[in-house]
C-alpha positions as CSV (number, residue, x, y, z in Angstrom):
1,X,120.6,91.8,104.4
2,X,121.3,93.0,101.0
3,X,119.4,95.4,98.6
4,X,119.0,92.1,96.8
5,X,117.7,90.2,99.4
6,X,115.3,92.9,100.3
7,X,114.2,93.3,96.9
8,X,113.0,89.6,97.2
9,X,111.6,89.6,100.0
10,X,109.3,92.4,99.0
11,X,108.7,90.6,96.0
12,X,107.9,87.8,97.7
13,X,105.4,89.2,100.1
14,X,103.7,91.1,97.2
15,X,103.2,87.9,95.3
16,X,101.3,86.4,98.4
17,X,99.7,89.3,98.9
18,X,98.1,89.2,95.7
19,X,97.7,85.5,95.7
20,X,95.4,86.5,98.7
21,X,93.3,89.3,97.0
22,X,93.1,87.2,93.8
23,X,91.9,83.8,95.5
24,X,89.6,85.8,97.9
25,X,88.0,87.5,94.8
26,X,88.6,91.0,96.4
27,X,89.8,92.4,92.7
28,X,89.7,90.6,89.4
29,X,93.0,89.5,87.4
30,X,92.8,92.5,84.9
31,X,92.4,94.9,88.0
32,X,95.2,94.1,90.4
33,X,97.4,93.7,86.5
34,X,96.4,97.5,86.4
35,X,97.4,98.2,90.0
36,X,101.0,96.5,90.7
37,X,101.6,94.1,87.7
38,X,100.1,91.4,89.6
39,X,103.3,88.7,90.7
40,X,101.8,85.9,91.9
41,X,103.5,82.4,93.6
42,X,102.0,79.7,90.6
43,X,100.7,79.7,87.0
44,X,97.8,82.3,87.1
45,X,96.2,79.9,84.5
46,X,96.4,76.6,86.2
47,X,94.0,75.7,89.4
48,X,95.0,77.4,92.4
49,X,96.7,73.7,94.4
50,X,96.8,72.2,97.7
51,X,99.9,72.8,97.9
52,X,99.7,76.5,97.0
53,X,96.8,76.6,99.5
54,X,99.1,75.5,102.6
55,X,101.9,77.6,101.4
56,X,99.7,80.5,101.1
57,X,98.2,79.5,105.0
58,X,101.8,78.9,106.7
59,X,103.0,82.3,104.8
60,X,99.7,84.6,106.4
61,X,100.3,82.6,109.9
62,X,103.5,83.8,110.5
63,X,102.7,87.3,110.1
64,X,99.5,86.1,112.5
65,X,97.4,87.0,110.1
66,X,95.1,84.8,111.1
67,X,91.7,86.4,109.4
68,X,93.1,85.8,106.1
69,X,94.4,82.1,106.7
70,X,90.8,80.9,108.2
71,X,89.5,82.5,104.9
72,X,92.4,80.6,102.6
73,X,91.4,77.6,104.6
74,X,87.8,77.5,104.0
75,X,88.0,78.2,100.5
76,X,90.7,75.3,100.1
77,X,88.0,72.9,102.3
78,X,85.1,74.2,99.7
79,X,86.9,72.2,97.4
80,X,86.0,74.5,94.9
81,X,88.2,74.5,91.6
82,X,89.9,77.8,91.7
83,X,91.6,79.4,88.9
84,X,92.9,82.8,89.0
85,X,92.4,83.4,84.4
C-alpha cells in the first residue's frame, strides 16, 4: 500500500468517525471543527440520508463495531431529520 493510499484510508476512517460523533450528538459541529478539522462523508448542511445512514452502518460493522451501528440504526429508524449545521 502506498503512503497515498494510507493517507486515504486514514482520511477515510476519520471522516466516519466523526460522522459517528456528530450524528450521535457526542460533540457539536464547532467542537470537533476545533479538535481535527472535522472531514466528514456528505454535505454537513444537508440532512444526514438513508443512504449515508447504511454506509455509515456497513462501514462500523466491519470493524464489528457493533455498539455504534445499533445506535446509527435506531437513530436512522427514529426517522428524525438530522442535520449536522
Amino acid at each position: 500500500m502506498s503512503k497515498e493510499d494510507d493517507n486515504d484510508e486514514n482520511l477515510y476512517h476519520e471522516s466516519m468517525q466523526n460522522a459517528y460523533i456528530l450524528i450521535t450528538k457526542k460533540l457539536s459541529f464547532n467542537d470537533l471543527f476545533e479538535y481535527n478539522g472535522c472531514s466528514l462523508p456528505f454535505p454537513p448542511k444537508k440532512k444526514v440520508s438513508n443512504k449515508v445512514f447504511d454506509n455509515l452502518i456497513d462501514y462500523f460493522c466491519t470493524l464489528e463495531e457493533y455498539e455504534k451501528c445499533a445506535e446509527l440504526k435506531k437513530i436512522k429508524e427514529s426517522k428524525k431529520k438530522i442535520t449536522i449545521i
